[in-house]
C-alpha positions in Angstrom: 14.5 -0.3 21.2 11.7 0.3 18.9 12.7 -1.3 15.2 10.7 -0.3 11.9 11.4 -2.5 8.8 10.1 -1.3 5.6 10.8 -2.6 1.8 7.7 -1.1 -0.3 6.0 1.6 -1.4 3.0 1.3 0.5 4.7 0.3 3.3 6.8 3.5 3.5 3.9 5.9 2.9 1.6 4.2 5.8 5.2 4.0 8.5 6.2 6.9 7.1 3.8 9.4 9.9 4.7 6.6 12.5 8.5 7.6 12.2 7.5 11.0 12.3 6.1 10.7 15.4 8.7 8.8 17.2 11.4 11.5 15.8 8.6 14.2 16.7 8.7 12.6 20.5 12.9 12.9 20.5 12.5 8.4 19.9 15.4 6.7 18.9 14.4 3.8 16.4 16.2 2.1 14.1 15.1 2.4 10.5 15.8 -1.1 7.9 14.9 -0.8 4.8 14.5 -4.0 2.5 14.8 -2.9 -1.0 12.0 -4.8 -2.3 10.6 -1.2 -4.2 13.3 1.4 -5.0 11.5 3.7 -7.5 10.7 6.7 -5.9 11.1 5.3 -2.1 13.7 7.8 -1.1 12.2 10.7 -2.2 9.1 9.9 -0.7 11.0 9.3 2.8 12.3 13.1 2.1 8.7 14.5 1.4 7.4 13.4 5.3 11.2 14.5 6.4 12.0 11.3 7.9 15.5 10.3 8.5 17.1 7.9 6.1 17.6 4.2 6.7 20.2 3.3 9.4 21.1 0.3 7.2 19.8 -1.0 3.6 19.2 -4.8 3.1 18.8 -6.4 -0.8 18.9 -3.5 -2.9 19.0 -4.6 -6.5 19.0 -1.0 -8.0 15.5 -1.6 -9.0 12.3 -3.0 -7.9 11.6 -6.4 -7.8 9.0 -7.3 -10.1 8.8 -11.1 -11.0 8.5 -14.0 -9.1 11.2 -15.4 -9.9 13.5 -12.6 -8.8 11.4 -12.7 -5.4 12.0 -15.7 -4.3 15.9 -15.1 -5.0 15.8 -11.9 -3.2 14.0 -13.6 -0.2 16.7 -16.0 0.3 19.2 -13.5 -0.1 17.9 -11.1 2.5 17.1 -14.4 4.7 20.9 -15.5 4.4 22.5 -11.9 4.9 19.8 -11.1 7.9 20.7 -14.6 9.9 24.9 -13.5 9.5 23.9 -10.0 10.4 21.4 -9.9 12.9 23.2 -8.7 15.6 24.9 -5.9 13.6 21.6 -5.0 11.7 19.5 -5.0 15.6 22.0 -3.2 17.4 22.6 -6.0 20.0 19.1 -5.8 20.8 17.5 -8.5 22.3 14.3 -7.2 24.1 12.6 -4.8 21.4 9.9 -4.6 19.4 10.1 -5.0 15.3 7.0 -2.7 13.6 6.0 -4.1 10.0 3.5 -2.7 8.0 0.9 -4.7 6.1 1.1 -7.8 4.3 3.9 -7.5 1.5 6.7 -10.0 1.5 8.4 -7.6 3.8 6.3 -9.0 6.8 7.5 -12.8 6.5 11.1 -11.5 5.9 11.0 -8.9 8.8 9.0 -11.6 11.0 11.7 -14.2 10.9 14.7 -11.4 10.4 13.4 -10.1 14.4 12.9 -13.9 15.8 16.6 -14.8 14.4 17.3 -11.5 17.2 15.1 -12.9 19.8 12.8 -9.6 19.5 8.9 -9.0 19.4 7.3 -8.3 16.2 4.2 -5.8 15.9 2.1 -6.0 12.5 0.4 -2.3 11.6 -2.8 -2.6 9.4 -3.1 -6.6 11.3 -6.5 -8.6 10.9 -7.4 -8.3 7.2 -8.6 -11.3 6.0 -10.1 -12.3 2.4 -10.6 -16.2 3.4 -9.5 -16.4 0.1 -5.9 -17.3 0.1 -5.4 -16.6 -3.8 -7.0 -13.4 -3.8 -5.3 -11.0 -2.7 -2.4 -13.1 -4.1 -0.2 -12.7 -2.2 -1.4 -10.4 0.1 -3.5 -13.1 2.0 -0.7 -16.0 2.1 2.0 -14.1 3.9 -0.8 -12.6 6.1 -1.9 -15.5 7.0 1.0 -17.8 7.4 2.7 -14.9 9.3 0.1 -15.0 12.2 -0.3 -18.9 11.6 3.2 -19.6 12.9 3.5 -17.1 15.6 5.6 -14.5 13.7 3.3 -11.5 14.8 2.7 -10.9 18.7 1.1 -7.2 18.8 -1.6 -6.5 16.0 -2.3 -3.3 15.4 -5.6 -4.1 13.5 -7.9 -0.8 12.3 -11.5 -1.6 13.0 -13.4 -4.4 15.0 -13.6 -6.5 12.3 -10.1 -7.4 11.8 -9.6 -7.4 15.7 -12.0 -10.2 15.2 -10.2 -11.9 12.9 -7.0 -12.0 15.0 -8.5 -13.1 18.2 -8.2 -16.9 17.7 -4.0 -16.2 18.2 -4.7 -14.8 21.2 -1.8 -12.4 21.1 -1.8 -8.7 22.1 -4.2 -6.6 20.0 -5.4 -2.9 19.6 -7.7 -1.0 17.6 -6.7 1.8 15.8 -10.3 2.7 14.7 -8.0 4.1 11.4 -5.2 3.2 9.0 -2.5 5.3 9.5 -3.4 6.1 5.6 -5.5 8.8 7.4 -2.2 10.6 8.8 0.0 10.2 5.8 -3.1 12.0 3.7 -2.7 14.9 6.5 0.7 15.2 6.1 0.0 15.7 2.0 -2.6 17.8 2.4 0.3 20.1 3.6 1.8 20.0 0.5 1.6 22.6 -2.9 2.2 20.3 -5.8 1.0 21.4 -9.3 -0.7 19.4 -12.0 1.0 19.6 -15.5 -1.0 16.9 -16.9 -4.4 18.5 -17.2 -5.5 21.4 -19.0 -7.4 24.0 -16.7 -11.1 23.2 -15.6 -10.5 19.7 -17.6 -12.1 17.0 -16.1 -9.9 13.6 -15.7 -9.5 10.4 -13.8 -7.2 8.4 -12.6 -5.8 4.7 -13.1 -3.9 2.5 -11.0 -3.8 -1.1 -11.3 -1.0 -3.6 -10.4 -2.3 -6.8 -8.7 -1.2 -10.2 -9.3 -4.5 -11.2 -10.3 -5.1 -8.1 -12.6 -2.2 -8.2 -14.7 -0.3 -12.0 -14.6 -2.9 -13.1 -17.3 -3.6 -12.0 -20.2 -7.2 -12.6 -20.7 -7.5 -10.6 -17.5 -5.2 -7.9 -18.7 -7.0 -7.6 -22.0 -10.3 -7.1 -20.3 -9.2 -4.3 -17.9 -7.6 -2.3 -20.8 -10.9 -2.7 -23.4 -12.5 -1.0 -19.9 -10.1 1.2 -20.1 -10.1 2.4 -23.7 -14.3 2.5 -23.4 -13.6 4.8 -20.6 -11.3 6.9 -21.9 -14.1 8.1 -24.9 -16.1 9.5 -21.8 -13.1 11.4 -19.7 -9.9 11.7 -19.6 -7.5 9.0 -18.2 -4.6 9.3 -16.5 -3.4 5.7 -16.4 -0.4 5.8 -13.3 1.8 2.8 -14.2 3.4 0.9 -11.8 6.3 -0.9 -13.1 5.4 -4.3 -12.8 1.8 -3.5 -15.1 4.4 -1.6 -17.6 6.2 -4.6 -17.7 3.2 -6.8 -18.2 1.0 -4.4 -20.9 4.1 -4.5 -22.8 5.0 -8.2 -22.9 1.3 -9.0 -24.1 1.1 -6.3 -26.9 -1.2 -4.0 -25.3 1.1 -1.1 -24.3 0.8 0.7 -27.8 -3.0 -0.3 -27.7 -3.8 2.1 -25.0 -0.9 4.6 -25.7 -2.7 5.0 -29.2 -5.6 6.3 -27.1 -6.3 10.0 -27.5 -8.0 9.8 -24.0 -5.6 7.8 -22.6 -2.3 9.4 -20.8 0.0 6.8 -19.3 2.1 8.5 -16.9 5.3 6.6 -14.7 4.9 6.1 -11.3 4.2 9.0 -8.9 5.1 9.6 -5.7 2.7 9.8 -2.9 2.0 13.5 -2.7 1.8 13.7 -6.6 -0.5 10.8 -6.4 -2.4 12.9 -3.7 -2.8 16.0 -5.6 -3.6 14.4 -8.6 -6.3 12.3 -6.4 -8.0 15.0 -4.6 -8.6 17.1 -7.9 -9.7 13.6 -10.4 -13.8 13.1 -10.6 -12.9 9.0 -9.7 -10.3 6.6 -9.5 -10.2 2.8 -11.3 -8.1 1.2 -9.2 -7.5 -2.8 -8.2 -5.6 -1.5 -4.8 -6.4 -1.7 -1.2 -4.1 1.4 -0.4 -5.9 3.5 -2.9 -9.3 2.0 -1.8 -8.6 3.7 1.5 -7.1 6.9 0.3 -10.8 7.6 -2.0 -12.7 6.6 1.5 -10.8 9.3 3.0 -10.5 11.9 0.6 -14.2 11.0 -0.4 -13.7 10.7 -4.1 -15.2 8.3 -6.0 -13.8 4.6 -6.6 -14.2 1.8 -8.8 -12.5 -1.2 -7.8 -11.7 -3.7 -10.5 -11.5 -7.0 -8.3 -14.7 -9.3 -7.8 -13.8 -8.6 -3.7 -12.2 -6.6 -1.3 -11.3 -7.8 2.4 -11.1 -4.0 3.1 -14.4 -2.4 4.3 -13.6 1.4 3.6 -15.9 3.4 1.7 -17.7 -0.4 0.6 -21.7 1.3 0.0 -21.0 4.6 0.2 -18.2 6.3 -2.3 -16.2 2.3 -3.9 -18.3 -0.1 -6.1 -16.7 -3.2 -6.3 -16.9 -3.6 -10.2 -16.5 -7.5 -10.3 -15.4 -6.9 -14.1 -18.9 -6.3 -15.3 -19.3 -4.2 -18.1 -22.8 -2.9 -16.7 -22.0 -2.4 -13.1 -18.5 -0.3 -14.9 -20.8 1.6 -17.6 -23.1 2.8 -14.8 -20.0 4.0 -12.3 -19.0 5.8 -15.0 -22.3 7.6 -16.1 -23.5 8.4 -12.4 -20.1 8.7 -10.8 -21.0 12.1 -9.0 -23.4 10.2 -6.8 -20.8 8.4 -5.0 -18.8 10.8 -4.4 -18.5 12.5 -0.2 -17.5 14.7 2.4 -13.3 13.9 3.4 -13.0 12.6 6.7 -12.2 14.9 9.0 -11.5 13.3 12.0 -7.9 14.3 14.0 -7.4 11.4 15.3 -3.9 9.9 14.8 -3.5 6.6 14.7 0.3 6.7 14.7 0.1 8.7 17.4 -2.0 6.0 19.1 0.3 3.1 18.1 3.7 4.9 19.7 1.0 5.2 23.2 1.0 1.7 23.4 4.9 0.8 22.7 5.9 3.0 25.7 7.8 0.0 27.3 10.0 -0.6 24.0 11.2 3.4 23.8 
């Protein structure tokens, strides 16, 4: 039996067109969700018309945010999983666990599927930074999960991350895309409406949440005098996930930037808000890997704030790495246009791809 553990937002949106093709094939698979991110996770299940989870695992009513509260929640989910593996695998024994990525979810779901004796297969396998504090802590539980055998089937998205992974010498495929690519088909689908832009009025868009971005404030305080320098030239609408809310808040710089006239801060979205809002904004600032891909596909322009990316999409073409300097920033902005190119158009599917391949799970 084919298993699919998901517990964030980013893993839901990139599984999300895998489900859908395993429900599109009449495939039974059984759907856990770990909690880790509850705002707006069920209604973006409902917006790709997947079916809801056959059973829920740590939900705390909100998302978890600190570190602190996610090392609690690990052992938690840990304990519970261990008691309840049979009931939460179905009996299984000889399936295959799909994970997506490299959230906390992965070591959980890893060790949740070996307590059941089952094979565990990592979508978007093989990045690699070399760094392990940046992404923090993207590249830890990437790394450690493939260190200690946790992963036997990487689905990895371009030659460079099968290279990456070859050293395990486990089962591996190339996707030659993230499954980003289908989930931005699926929203391309969709009729959503802006309401936070007057007609014909030029805006972009802001999305920052990373570790590194917003635990210190020195860092924090950097992004947002960017930000408010930014905002003189166009219109910003700053997306705030709820961690960054948390964080602008707690250091006093909330009211800084909601006191900007340019400056709209805006709750999460969900993903086809976040689409449509996307695919009409002149550029996205943006410290995520997710969103990195989505510009690449879509072709709008991106400026990451990080000093590096272990993500080559749209790196020297339509993303500029922005390595917090005020003059590689000031020039994005002024000469943004040039960056920008044609979607891609390919129909491949890697979903469609990865389901191929599991044939002797189904």
């Amino acid at each position: 039996m084919i298993h699919i553990i998901v517990g964030t937002r980013a893993q839901i949106i990139k599984m999300a067109p895998v489900m859908k093709e395993l429900e599109n094939r009449g495939i039974n698979y059984n759907f856990i969700f770990l909690a880790q991110h509850k705002e707006t996770m069920y209604e973006i299940m409902s917006q790709f018309g997947i079916k809801k989870p056959d059973i829920v695992i740590g939900d705390k009513g909100v998302d978890i945010t600190t570190v602190k509260d996610m090392i609690l929640w690990s052992l938690k989910v840990l304990i519970y999983a261990f008691w309840e593996r049979v009931k939460i695998f179905k009996n299984d024994t000889e399936g295959v666990v799909l994970i997506h990525g490299d959230a906390p979810p992965l070591l959980l779901g890893g060790l949740m599927a070996k307590f059941q004796r089952l094979k565990v297969a990592q979508v978007e396998a093989g990045l690699r930074s070399f760094n392990k504090l940046k992404p923090f802590p993207e590249e830890l539980t990437r790394v450690i999960a493939a260190k200690i055998g946790l992963i036997d089937i990487f689905f990895c998205q371009d030659k460079k991350a099968i290279d990456n992974i070859q050293q395990y010498k486990k089962i591996s495929y190339c996707t030659g895309y993230n499954t980003m690519l289908d989930s931005l088909h699926f929203a391309n689908r969709a009729e959503l409406k802006i309401n936070y832009s007057k007609k014909d009025e030029k805006f972009a868009i802001v999305s920052l949440h990373r570790f590194e971005t917003i635990s210190k404030k020195e860092n924090l305080w950097q992004v947002t005098q960017e930000i408010k320098k930014i905002s003189k030239k166009i219109k910003l609408l700053f997306i705030l996930h709820p961690p960054t809310r948390v964080s602008l808040i707690k250091n006093g710089l909330y009211k800084t930037l909601e006191s900007e006239p340019g400056c709209v801060l805006l709750q999460r979205q969900n993903f086809f808000q976040f689409h449509s809002l996307l695919t009409h904004a002149e550029f996205i600032i943006t410290d995520g890997g997710s969103n990195q891909e989505e510009s690449y596909y879509l072709g709008v322009p991106c400026l990451l704030f990080r000093n590096e990316t272990e993500r080559s999409e749209g790196i020297g073409e339509n993303v500029v790495i922005s390595r917090f300097d005020s003059t590689i920033i000031d020039n994005f902005v002024l000469n943004y246009n040039s960056y920008r190119k044609p979607t891609v158009s390919d129909t491949f599917s890697p979903s469609s791809f990865i389901v191929d391949q599991l044939k002797e799970y189904i």
